[in-house]
C-alpha positions in Angstrom: 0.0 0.0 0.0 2.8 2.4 0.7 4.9 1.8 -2.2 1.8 2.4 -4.2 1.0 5.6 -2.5 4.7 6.6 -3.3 4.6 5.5 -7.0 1.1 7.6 -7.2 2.9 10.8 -5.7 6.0 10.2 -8.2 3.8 9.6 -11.0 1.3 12.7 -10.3 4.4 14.6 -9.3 5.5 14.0 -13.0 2.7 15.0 -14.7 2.1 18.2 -13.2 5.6 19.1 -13.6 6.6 17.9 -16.7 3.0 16.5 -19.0 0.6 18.8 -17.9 2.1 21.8 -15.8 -0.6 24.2 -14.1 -2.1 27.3 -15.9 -4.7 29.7 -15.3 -7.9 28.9 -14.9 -11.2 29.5 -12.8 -10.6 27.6 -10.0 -6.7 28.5 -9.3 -6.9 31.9 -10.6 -6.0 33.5 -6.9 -3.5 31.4 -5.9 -1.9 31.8 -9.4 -1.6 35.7 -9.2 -0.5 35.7 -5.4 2.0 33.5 -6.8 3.2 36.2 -9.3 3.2 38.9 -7.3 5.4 37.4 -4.8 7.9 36.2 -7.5 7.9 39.8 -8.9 8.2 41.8 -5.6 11.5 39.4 -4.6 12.9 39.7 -8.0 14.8 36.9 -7.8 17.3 36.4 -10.9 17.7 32.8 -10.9 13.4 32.7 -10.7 12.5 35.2 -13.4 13.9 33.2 -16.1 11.8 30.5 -14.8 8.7 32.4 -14.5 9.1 33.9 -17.8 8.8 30.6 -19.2 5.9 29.6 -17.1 3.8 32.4 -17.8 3.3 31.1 -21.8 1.1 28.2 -21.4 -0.9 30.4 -19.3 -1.4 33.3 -22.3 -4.1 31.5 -24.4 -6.4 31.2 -21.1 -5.9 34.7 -20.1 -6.2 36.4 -23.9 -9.3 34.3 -24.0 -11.3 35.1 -20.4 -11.0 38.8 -21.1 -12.2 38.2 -24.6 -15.1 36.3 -23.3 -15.6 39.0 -20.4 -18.7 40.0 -21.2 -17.6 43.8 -19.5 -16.0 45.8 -22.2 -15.4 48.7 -19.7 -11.8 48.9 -18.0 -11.3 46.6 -15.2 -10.7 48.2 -11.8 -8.0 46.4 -9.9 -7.9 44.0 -7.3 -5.8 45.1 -5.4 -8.9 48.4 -4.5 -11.1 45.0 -4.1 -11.6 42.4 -1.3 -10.1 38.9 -2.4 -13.8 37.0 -2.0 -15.4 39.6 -4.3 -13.1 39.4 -7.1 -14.3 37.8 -10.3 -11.6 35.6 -12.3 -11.6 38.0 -15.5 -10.6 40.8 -12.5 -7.4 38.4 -11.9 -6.7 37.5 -15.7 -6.6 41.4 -15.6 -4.0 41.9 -13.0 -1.8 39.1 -14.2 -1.3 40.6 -17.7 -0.5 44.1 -15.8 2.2 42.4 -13.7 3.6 41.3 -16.5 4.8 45.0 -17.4 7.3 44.7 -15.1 10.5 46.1 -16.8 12.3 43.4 -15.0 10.4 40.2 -16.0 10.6 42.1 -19.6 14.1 42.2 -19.3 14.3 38.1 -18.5 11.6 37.3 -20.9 13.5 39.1 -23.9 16.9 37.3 -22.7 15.7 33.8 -21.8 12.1 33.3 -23.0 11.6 35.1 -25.7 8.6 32.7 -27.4 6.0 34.0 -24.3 6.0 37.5 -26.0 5.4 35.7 -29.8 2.6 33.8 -28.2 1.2 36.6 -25.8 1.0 39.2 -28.5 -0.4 36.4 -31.0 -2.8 35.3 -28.8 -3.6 38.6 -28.9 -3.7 39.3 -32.7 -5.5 36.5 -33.7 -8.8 36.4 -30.9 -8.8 40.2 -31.8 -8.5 40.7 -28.4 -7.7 44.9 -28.8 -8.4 45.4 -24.9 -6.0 43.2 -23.5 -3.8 45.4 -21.0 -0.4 44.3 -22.6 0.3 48.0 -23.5 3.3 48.4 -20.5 4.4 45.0 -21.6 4.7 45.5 -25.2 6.4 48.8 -24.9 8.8 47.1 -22.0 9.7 44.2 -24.7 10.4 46.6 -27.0 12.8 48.8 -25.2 14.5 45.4 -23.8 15.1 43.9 -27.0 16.7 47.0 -28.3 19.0 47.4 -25.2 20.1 43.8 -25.7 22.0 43.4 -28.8 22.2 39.5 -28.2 18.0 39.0 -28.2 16.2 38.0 -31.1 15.6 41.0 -32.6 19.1 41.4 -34.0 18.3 38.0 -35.8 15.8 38.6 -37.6 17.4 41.6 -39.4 18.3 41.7 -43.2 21.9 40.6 -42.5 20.7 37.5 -41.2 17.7 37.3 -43.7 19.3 33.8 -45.5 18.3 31.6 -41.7 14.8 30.6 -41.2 14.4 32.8 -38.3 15.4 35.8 -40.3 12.8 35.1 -42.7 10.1 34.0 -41.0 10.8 37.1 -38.2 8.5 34.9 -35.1 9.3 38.0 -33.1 9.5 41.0 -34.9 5.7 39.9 -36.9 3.9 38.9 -33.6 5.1 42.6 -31.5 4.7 44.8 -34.7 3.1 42.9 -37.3 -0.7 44.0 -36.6 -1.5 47.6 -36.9 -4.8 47.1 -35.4 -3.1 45.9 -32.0 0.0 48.7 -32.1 -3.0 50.8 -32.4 -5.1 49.8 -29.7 -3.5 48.0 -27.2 -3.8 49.0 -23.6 -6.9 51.0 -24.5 -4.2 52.9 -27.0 -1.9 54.7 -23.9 1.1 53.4 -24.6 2.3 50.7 -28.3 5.0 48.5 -28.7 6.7 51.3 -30.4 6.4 53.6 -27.4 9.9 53.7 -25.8 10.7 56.5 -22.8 12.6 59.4 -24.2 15.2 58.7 -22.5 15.9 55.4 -23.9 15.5 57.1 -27.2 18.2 59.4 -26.8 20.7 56.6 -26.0 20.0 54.4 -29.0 23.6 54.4 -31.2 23.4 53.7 -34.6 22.9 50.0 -35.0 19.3 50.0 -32.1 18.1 53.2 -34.1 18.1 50.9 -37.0 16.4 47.9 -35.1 13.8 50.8 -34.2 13.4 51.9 -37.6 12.9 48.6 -38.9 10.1 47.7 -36.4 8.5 50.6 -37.4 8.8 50.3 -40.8 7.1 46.7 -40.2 3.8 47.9 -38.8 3.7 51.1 -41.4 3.5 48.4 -44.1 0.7 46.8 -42.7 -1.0 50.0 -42.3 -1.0 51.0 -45.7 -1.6 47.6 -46.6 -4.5 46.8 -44.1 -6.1 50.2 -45.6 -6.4 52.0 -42.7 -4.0 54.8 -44.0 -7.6 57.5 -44.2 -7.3 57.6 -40.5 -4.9 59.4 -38.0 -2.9 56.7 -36.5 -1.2 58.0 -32.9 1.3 55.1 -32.8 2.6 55.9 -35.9 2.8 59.9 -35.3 4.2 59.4 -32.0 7.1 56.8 -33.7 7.8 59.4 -36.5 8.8 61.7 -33.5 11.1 59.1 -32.2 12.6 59.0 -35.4 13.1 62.4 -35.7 15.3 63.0 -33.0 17.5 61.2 -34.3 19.3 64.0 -36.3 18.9 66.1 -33.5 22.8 66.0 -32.5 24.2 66.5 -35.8 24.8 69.6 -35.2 27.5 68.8 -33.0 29.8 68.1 -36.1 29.1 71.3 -37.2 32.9 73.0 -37.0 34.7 69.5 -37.1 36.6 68.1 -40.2 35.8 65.1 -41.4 37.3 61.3 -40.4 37.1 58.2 -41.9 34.9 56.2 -39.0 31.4 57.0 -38.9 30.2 58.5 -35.8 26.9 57.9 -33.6 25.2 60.8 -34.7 26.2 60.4 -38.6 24.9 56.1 -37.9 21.4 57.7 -36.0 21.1 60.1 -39.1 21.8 57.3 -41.8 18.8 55.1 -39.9 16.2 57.5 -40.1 17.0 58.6 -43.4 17.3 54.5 -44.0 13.2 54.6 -42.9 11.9 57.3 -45.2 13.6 56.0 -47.9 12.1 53.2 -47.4 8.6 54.1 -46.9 8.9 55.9 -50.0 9.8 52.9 -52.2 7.5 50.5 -50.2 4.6 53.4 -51.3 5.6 53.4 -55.2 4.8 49.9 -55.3 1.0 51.1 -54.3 0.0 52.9 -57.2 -4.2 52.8 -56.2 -3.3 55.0 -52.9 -6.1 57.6 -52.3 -3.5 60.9 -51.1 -6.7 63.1 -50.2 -5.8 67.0 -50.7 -2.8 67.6 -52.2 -1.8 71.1 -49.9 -3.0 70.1 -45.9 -3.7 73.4 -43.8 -0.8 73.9 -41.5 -3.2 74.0 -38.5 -4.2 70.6 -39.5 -0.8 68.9 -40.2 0.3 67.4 -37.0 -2.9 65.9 -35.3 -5.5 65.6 -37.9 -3.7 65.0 -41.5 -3.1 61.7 -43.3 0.0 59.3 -42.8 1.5 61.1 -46.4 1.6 64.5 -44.8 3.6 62.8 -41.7 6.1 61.7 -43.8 6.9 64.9 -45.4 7.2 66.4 -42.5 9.2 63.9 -41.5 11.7 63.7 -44.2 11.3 67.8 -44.1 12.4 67.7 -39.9 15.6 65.4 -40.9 16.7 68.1 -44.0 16.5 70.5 -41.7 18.7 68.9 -38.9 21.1 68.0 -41.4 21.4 71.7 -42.5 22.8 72.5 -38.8 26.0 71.1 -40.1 27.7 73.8 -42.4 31.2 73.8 -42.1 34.1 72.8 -43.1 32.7 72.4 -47.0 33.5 68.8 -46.9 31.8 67.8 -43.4 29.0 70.0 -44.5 28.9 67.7 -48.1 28.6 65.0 -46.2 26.1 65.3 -44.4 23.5 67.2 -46.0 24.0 65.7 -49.5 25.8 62.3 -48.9 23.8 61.2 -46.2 20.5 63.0 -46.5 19.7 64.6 -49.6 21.0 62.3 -52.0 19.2 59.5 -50.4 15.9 61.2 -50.4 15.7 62.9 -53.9 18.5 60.8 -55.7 18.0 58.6 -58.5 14.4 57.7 -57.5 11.9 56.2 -59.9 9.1 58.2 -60.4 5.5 56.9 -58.9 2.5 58.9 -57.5 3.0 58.5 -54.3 6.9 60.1 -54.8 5.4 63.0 -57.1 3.2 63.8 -54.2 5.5 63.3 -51.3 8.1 65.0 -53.3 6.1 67.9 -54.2 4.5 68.6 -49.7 8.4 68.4 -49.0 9.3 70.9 -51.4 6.2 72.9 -50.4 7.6 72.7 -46.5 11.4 73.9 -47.6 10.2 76.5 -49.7 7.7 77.9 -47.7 10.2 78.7 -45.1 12.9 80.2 -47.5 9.8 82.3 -48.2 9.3 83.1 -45.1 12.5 85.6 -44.9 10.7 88.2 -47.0 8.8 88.9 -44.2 11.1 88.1 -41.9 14.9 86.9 -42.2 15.5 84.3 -39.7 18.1 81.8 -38.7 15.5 78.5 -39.7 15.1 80.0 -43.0 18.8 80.5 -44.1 19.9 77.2 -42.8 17.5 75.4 -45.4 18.6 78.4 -47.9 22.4 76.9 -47.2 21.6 73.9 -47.6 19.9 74.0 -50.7 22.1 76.0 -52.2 25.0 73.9 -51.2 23.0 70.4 -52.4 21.8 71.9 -55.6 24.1 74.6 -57.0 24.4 78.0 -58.2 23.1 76.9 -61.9 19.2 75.7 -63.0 20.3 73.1 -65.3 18.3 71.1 -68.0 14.4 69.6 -67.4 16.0 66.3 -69.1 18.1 63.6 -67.7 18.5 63.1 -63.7 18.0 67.0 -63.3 14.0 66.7 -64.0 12.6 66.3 -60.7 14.9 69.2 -59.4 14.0 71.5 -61.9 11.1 73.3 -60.4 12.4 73.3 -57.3 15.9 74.6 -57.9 14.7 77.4 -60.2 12.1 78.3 -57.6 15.3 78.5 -55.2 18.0 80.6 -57.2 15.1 82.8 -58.6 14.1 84.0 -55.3 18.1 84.2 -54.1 18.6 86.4 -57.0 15.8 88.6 -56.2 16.0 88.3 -52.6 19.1 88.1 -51.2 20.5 91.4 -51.5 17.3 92.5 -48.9 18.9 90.4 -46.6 22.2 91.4 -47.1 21.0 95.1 -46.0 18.5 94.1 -43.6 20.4 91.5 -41.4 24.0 91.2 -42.7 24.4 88.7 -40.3 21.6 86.0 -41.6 22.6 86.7 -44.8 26.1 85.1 -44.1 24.3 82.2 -42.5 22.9 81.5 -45.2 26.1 80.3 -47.2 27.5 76.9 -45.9 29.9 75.0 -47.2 31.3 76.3 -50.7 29.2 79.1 -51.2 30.0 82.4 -50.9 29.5 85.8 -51.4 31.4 88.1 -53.8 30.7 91.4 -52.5 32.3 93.4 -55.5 30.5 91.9 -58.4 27.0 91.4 -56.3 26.8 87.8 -56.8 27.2 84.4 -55.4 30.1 82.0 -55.7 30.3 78.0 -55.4 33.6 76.5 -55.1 33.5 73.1 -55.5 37.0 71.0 -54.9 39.8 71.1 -56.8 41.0 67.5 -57.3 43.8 67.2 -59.7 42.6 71.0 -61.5 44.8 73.5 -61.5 42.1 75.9 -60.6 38.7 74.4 -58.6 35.3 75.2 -60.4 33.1 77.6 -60.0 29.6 77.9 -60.1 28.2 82.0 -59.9 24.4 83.1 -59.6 24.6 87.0 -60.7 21.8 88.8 -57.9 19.6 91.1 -58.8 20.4 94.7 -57.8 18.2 96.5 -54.9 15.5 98.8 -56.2 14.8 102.1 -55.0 11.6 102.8 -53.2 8.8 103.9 -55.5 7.7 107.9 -54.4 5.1 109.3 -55.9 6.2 113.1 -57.3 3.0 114.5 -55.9 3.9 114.0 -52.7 7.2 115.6 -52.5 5.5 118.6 -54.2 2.9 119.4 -52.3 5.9 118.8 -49.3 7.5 122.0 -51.0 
């Protein structure tokens, strides 16, 4: 009798711990998420990995009693309730909020990383929009960027050839579904929602893991249709991406090396995404792009996804014209590794005629802007784009053809405008030359200097200004003052 009572405890021993392990359910739900919570307060390293693990065969049970809840309002938490009075959807609730925890996030990304993949599938697939895995997804994500060694890094294009890099388990389940970015966690916080800070510490090779994850649930955006609405996790990832030339300007002043560094790798990424966007967007040619000119009011908060994105690729030509000196480092950057990438050798589609048209609207409406008033944001783009695109107009054949309009736009209003500038703020006026252009005081005009190579003498570009009119007086006037 006693060896079969020990055999029994060995055998049931077994298949609790090995064949059928406990999940959540109805009838264990409390002791399951005291369990939890007393794992995650002590923070034990050696159990996290452990409980990371154990938490995925309990995901489909909990995705599916809050599916089923037959409350769709937000859940108040336990923890303001007495135990007897809470309701097993109210613990299914609490569970998938403890599992925000940045630390658990931090084990499940390094050891387990297959309970996020089925979580957020779970998720996905049961439509299950109000789950409250927003803390957790955005936790993942700033834990698998941190750590170069998770599975992230894998599934990038260099590794594109394994079956993980093609497949991409993790990067499709976290980012793969617009709907849930969207709307996750009641829409407070997306997987692409990482902490400023975290942001700003990103070097080159994270910002292009970001970039990449981002690009991942634009696609299905614009390919689930939803591109007529305003999408906050999108706007809110463009900003992220943004910053990302905001400390070029520290090269401004320093010559030029041969190693790449952080700021230059953070610039290339973003300027990696909208490239990208743009050629993912050509293939689409039965895109609906609403009004062609959006009201500036209505640009940020209420205008399409297109809009974004030239405001976008506007924001990184503008942080790239912070860098204006020397003529090389200034070369560099604004043409090398922004403009040239942007406007350069790019087939022509509808979606690039319109993008490329609002981001020539944005540039030009704020070298515009200096006849009213000259100001510092102004000339930088005025530098830039006369340092990118030259002193001459060109052809409207060959390569030149999308830059025509703009260009002439450009060195038309220099010609008229820039001696005004020269008399009203001497000062802007010199800002707005950068890197080999200059002004040639005696002859009223402007000079590009390009580098001189094996020539004897470098060459030149000039743009001849126009000289300043008098003020009109009307005769009468000045008679009638006699």
């Amino acid at each position: 009798m006693f060896a079969t009572l020990f055999l029994f405890t060995a055998l049931l021993w077994i298949w609790f711990a090995f064949m059928r392990p406990p999940i959540f359910g109805r009838f264990n739900c409390k002791r399951y998420h005291s369990a939890l919570y007393s794992a995650l307060v002590r923070g034990s390293d050696a159990q996290l990995p452990i409980l990371a693990a154990e938490v995925m065969r309990s995901a489909p049970t909990l995705i599916r009693i809050l599916k089923n809840s037959s409350s769709q309002q937000q859940i108040d938490s336990s923890v303001n309730k007495k135990n007897n009075s809470a309701s097993v959807v109210d613990f299914a609730h609490n569970v998938l909020l403890m599992l925000g925890n940045r630390k658990l996030c931090r084990h499940i990304v390094s050891s387990s990383s297959v309970t996020a993949i089925v979580l957020m599938e779970e998720a996905s697939s049961n439509k299950c929009y109000n789950a409250p895995l927003g803390e957790f997804a955005r936790n993942i994500t700033t834990e698998a960027l941190l750590n170069k060694d998770s599975i992230l890094y894998l599934e990038d294009g260099l590794n594109a050839s394994d079956l993980v890099g093609i497949i991409q388990p993790f990067s499709t389940a976290m980012y793969g579904d617009y709907q849930l970015v969207q709307r996750i966690g009641s829409g407070r916080y997306s997987p692409l929602d990482i902490d400023w800070r975290v942001v700003s510490s990103l070097d080159g090779d994270q910002f292009d893991a970001y970039c990449r994850i981002t690009l991942i649930t634009f696609k299905n955006f614009i390919e689930g249709d939803y591109y007529r609405q305003h999408s906050t996790a999108l706007f809110r990832a463009f900003q992220n991406i943004e910053s990302a030339g905001r400390d070029i300007s520290r090269l401004n002043g320093s010559p030029p090396d041969g190693e790449l560094d952080v700021a230059s790798l953070r610039l290339m990424a973003a300027v990696g995404f909208v490239d990208d966007v743009i050629d993912f967007l050509g293939e689409k040619p039965d895109l609906d792009f609403g009004h062609l000119r959006v009201h500036e009011t209505a640009r940020y908060h209420s205008s399409p996804i297109f809009e974004q994105i030239a405001q976008l690729a506007y924001d990184i030509v503008h942080n790239a014209a912070y860098v204006q000196s020397p003529p090389d480092r200034s070369w560099g950057v604004q043409y090398v590794l922004v403009w040239g990438r942007i406007f350069g050798f790019r087939e022509e589609s509808p979606a690039w005629r319109v993008l490329r048209f609002k981001i020539f609207r944005l540039l030009f409406n704020d070298i515009k802007e200096m006849e009213r008033w000259p100001n510092y944001k102004g000339a930088r783009i005025l530098g830039m784009c006369l340092n990118v695109l030259g002193l001459t107009v060109g052809g409207k054949d060959g390569r030149d053809r999308q830059m025509y309009p703009f260009r002439k736009a450009v060195l038309n209003w220099t010609r008229k405008n820039y001696l005004s500038i020269v008399k009203a703020n001497p000062d802007i006026a010199a800002y707005c030359l950068c890197g080999g252009v200059s002004f040639d005081t005696d002859n009223n005009r402007l000079v590009k200097t390009y580098r001189r190579g094996t020539r004897l003498e470098p060459p030149r570009e000039y743009l001849q200004l126009d000289d300043l009119q008098p003020p009109e007086t009307d005769s009468s006037i000045h008679d009638g003052a006699r």
